[in-house]
N, C-alpha and C positions, 0 to 999 in steps of 0.2 A: 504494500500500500504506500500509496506518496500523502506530503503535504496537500492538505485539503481535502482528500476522500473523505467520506463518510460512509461508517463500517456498521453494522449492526453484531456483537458479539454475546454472549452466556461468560459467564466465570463464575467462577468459585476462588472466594480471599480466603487463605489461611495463616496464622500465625502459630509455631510449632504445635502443627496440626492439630488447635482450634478454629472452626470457621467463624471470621467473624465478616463477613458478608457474600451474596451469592443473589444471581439476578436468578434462577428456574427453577418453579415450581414446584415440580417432581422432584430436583433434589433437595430440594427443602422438606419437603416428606418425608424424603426418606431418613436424612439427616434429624428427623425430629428436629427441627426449627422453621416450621409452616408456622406463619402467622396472619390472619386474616385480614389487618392492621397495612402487609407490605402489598406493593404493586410490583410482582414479581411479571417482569417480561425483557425482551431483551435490549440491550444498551446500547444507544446511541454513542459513537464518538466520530471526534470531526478531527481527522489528523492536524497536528499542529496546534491544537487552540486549546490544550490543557484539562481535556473533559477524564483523564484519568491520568496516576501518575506518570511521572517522566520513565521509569522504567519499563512501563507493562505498556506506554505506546510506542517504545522502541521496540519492545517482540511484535506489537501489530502490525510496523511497518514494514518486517522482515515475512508476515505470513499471507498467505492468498487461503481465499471463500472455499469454507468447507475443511479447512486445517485445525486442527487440534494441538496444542500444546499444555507442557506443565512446566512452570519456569517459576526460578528464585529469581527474588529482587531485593538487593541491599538496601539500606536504611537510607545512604544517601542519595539512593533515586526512588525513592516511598517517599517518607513523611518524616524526611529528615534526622538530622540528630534531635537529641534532647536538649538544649539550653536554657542554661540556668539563669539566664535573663526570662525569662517568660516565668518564673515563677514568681509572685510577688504578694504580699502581707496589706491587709485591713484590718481596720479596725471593728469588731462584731458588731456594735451599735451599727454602724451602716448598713447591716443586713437586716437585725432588729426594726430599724425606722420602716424597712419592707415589710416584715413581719415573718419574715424567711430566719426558719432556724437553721446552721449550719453544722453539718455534722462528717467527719471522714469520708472520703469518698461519695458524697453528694456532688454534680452537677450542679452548676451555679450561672447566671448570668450577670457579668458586669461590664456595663456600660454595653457595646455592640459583640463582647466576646463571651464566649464559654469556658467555662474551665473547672479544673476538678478539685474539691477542698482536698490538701493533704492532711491537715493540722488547725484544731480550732484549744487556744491555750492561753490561757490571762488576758482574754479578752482582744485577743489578737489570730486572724484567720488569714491560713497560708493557702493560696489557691493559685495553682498549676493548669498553667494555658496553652501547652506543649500538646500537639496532636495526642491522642490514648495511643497510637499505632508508630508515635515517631522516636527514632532510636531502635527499630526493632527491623529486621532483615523477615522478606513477608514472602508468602509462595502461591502462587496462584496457579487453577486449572483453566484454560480458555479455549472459547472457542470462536472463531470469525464465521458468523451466520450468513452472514451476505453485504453485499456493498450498495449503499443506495446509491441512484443513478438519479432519477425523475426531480427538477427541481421544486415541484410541490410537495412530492414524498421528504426532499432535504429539509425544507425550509418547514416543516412539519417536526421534520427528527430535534430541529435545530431551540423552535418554539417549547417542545416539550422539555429540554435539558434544561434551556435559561428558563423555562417559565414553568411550565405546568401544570397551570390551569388558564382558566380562558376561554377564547373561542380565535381560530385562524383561518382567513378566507383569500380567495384570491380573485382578483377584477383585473383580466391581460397581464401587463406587466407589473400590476402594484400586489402588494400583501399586506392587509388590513387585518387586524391584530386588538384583539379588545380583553383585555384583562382582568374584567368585571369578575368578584368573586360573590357567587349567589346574592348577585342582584345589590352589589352596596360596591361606591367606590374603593380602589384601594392606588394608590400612589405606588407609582413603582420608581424605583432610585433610579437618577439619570445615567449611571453607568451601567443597568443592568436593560436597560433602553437602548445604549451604546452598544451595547454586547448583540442584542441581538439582530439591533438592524442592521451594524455592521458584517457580521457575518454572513446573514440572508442575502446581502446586497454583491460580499466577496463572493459567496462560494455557491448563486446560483443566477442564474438568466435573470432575476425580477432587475426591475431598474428603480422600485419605490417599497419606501414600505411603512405603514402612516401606524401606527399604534392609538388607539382610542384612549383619550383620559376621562 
């Protein structure tokens, strides 16, 4: 596959051999980890534009439609190392004012980031914003299902990764794009706006493409 395709593939993440993600159904059954919660179906990427990490869209770019692989991938083309700059100390009244109790290994939200409590101790909470997966050397199963071609069928694959949900149509050359979630506005951030009209605009024939606010 070159820069620009768009691949539809299946995988299976693991980390010494626990899976901790997988796009098909069937193996989620069988693996006892079916949950009715996910949209298990298969994954869009668009070569080149970061839609998975740096190492597992270098094995895409080396495999052709209908190819099977199982490939290791270091930490430094996963989810990085760990750095101890990302981990950083509050004070627990700021969670309190939330009304959010803080406890070990809780999931947290501050400010636009996530991250994980290590440590909650004389009134002071140590919370870790380092990927859960980064520092760790990761092994995935895959498969390249097919390559989309159709530029409606792209600009479809392309709307579902940035966005997913909505509604996407097409009038000739424009692509009109409405965001609407059950019927109530919702603002979408100008860079994820960017992202998709840019890409719709690179990697297919349309020559417009108007997003509804």
């Amino acid at each position: 596959m070159e820069q620009g395709d768009l691949v539809l593939i299946d995988y299976v993440g693991s980390q010494d051999g626990e899976i901790f993600d997988l796009s098909n159904e069937e193996r989620a059954k069988e693996e006892g980890l079916y949950s009715e919660e996910m949209d298990y179906s298969p994954v869009p990427v668009l070569i080149g534009e970061g839609y998975v990490i740096e190492g597992l869209e270098e094995v895409l770019e080396d495999m052709e439609v209908g190819e099977e692989r199982e490939v290791e991938i270091p930490a430094e083309k996963a989810y990085g190392k760990r750095e101890a700059g990302n981990i950083e100390t509050y004070p627990e009244k700021e969670f309190k004012k939330q009304d959010v109790n803080v406890r070990p290994g809780d999931r947290v939200m501050v400010g636009n980031r996530q991250g994980r409590v290590l440590s909650n101790s004389s009134g002071r909470v140590r919370v870790d914003f380092n990927h859960p997966l980064s520092g760790k050397d990761l092994e995935y199963e895959v498969e390249l299902l097919e390559k989309v071609e159709g530029d409606e069928e792209k600009a479809e694959k392309i709307f579902d990764y940035r966005l997913g949900h909505g509604d996407i149509e097409f009038d000739g050359d424009k692509v009109i794009i409405d965001h609407d979630i059950e019927g109530h506005d919702h603002e979408l951030p100008e860079n994820v706006k960017d992202e998709i009209r840019q890409e719709i605009l690179d990697y297919t024939g349309f020559e417009e493409v108007e997003i509804k606010e």
